[in-house]
Each structure stands twice: as structure tokens, then as C-alpha cells.
C-alpha positions in Angstrom: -38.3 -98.1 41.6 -39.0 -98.2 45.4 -41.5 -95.4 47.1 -38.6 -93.3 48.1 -37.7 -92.3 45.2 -41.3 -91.7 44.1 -41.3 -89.3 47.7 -38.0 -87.9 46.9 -39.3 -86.9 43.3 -42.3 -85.4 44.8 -40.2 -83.5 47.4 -37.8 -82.1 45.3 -40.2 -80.8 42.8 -42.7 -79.8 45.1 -45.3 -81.7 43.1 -49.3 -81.5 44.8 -50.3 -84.7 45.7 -53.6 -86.1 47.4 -54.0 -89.5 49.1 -58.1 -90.2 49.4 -58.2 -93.9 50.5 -58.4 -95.1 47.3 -56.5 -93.1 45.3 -52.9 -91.5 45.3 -53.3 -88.3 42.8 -49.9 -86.7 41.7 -49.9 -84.0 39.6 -47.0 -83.9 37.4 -45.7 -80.6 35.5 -45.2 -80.8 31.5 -41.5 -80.6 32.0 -41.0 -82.9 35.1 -42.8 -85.9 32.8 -39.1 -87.3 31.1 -37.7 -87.4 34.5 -40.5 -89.3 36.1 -40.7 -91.3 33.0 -36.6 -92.1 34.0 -38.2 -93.4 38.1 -41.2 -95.4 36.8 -39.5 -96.6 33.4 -40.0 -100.5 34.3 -43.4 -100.3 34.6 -43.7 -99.6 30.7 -42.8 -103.0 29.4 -46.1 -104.0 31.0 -48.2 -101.8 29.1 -47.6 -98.5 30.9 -50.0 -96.2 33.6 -52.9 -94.2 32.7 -52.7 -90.5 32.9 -55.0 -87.2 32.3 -53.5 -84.8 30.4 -54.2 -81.5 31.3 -53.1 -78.4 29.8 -49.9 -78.0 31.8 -49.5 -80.9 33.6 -50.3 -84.7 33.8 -52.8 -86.5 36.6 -51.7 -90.2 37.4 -53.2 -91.9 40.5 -49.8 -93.9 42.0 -52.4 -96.4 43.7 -52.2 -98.9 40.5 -48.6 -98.3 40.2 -47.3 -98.8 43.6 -49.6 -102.3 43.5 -47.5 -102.8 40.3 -44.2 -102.4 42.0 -45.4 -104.3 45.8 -45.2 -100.5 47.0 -47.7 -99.3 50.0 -48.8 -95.8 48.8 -48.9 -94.8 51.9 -45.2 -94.9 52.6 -44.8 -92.2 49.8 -46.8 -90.1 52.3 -45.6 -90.9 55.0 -41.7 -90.1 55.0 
């Protein structure tokens, strides 16, 4: 998984998204999760990412998953 295709996910599904510093908050809709499952899948043999489940969508902060995968969250931003 590289950050493009993190940005290109959050692009094409117009997902919100909020960079504080420290965090990298995406919110994900109830039926986008399978397909981001598909761009993050590696990541899972390790244990897998924390999320928030809300009542229609999920709340991961990227920032522990990009330093995961050697990605600079700001480069999802900044494309």
C-alpha cells in the first residue's frame, strides 16, 4: 500500500478527513470498509489498526498506519 492509493481512495470517495499534527482522522462509510480493508490488507497480519465505530461509519487515525507502512501522512494530504 503506498499513500497514493490511501489519497486516491479518499478522493474517489470523497471521504472527510482531518490532519491535526498528530493525528490523520478518516472517516470511512459502512460500505466503503471491504474496499479499504482490500488497500490496507497487509497491515492485518500484524495485528490490525484501531478504529471507532460509529453508527454509520468508522474513525481510524492513518498516523499509526502510515508509520506502519514508512508512509509520511502528510503526503496523503498533500497530492
Amino acid at each position: 500500500m503506498t499513500g497514493l492509493e490511501i489519497y486516491k481512495f479518499i478522493q474517489k470517495n470523497d471521504l472527510n478527513i482531518e490532519w491535526d499534527s498528530n493525528t490523520l482522522m478518516l472517516w470511512i462509510d459502512h460500505d466503503l470498509i471491504a474496499e479499504f480493508v482490500k488497500i490496507v490488507q497487509d497491515i492485518f497480519d500484524d495485528g490490525g489498526i484501531e478504529v471507532w465505530l460509529k453508527s454509520d461509519h468508522i474513525l481510524i487515525d492513518l498516523v499509526p498506519l502510515c508509520e506502519k507502512l514508512d508512509i509520511n501522512p502528510e503526503d496523503i494530504l498533500s497530492r
